[in-house]
C-alpha positions as CSV (number, residue, x, y, z in Angstrom):
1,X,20.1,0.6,-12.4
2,X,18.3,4.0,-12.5
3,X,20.6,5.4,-14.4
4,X,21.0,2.6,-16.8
5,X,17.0,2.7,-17.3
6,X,17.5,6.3,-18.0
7,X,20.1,5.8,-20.5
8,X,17.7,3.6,-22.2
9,X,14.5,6.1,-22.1
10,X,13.1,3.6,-19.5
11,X,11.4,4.9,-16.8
12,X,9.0,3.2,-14.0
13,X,5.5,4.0,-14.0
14,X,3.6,7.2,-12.3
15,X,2.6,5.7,-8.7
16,X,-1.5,6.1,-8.3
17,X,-3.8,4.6,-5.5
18,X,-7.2,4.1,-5.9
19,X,-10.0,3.2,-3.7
20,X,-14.1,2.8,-4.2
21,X,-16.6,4.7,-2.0
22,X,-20.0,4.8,-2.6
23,X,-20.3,3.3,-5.4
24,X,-17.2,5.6,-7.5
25,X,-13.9,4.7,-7.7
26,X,-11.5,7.7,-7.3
27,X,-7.8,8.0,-7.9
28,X,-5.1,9.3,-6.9
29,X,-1.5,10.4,-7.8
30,X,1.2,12.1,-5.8
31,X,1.1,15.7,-5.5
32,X,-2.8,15.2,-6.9
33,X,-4.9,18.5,-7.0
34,X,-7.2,17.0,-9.7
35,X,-9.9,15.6,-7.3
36,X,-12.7,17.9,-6.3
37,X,-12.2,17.4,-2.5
38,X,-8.4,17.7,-3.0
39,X,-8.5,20.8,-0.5
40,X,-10.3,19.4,2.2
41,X,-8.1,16.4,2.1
42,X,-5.2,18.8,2.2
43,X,-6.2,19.8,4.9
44,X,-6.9,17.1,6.9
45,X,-3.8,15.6,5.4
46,X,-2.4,18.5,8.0
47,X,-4.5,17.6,10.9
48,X,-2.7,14.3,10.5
49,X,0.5,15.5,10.6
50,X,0.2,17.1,13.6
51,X,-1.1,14.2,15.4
52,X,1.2,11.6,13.6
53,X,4.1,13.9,14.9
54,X,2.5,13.9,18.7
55,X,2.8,10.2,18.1
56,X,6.6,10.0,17.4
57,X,6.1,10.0,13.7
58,X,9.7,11.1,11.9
59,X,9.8,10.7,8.0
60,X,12.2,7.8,6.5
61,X,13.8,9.7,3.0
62,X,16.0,6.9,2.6
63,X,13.7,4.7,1.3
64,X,12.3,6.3,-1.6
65,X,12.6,9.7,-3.8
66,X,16.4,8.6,-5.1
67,X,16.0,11.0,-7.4
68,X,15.0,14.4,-5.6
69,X,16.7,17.2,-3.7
70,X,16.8,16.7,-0.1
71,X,14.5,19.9,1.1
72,X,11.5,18.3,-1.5
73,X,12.1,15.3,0.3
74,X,9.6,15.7,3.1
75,X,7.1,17.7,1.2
76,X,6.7,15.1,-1.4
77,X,6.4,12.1,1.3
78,X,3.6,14.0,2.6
79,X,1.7,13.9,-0.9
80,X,2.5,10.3,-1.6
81,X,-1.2,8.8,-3.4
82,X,-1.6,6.0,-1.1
83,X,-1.5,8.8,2.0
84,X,-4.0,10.8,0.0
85,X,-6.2,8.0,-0.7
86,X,-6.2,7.2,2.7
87,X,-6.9,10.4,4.0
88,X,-9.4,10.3,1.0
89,X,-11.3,7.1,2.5
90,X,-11.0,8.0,6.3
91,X,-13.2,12.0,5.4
92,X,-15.6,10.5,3.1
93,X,-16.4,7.0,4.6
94,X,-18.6,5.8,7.7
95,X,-17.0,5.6,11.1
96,X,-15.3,2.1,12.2
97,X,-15.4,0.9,8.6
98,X,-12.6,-0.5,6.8
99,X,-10.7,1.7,4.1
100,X,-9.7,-0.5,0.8
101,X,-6.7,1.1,-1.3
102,X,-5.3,-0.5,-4.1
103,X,-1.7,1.2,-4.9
104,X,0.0,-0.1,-8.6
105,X,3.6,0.2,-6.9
106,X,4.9,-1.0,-3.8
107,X,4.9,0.9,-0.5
108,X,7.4,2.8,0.6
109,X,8.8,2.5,4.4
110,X,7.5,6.2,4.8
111,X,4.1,5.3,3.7
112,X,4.0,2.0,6.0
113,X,5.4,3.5,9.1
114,X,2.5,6.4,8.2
115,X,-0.1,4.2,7.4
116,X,0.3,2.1,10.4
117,X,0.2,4.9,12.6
118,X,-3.1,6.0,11.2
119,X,-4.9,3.3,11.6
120,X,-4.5,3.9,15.5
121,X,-4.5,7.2,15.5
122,X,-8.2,7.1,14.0
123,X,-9.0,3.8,15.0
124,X,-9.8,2.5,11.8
125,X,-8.5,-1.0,9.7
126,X,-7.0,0.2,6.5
127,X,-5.9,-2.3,3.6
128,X,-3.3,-1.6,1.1
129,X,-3.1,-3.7,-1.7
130,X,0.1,-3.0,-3.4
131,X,2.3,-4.1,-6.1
132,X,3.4,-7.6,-4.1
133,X,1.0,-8.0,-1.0
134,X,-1.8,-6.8,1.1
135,X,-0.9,-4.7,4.2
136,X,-3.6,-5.0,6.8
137,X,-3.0,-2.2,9.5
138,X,-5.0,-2.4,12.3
139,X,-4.1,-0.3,16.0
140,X,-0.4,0.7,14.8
141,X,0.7,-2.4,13.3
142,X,0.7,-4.3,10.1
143,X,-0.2,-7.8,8.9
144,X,3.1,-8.3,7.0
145,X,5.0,-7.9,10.5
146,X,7.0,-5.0,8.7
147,X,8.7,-7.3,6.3
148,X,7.7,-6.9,2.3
């Protein structure tokens, strides 16, 4: 199918997340370094990482990225927009509250499995809105029971 949309100049849209805080909305693409905070959310985008690892994260590359070398793999999963956002929300927002994203594709498996584990990790509910459902992940686990 990819290659037939490629034939035909198709392609699929750019990914973006967005979410509103404080009265702005702010988006969000993969691999963004557009946003003014995009270094401190770097950053803590790291400080993740580490604890997602402690928690037994492992990234999935089979379920996205068909068409990139294995070693960009894992460093593009890390930037995916929804992760930023996320990261984004849980810097900027007020403890316990709930972080809204709204993503214009679906989710990938990485994204999910990471997603889920943040929202224990920083006790926090997070709501992804993507292309076919809301995810509601609350203490390690989603509302769609990992089926979407």
């Amino acid at each position: 199918m990819r290659i037939l949309m490629k034939n035909r100049g198709l392609s699929k849209p750019p990914g973006f997340s967005l979410l509103e805080l404080k009265g702005r909305v702010h988006v969000f693409l993969v691999g963004d370094r557009e946003h003014p905070q995009h270094e401190k959310v770097y950053a803590y985008l790291e400080e993740l990482s580490v604890k997602l690892q402690m928690a037994g994260y492992v990234p999935n590359m089979t379920s996205d990225l068909h068409d990139v070398e294995d070693e960009e793999k894992g460093l593009t999963l890390r930037v995916h927009s929804e992760k930023i956002a996320v990261a984004f929300g849980v810097m900027n927002s007020v403890p316990g509250s709930t972080i809204q994203v709204i993503k214009n594709l679906r989710i990938c498996g990485d994204c999910h499995t990471t997603i889920k584990l943040i929202s224990k990790i920083v006790n926090r509910e997070i709501v992804v809105r993507d292309a076919k459902r809301f995810h509601h992940f609350k203490d390690g686990s989603c509302s769609c029971g990992d089926y979407w």
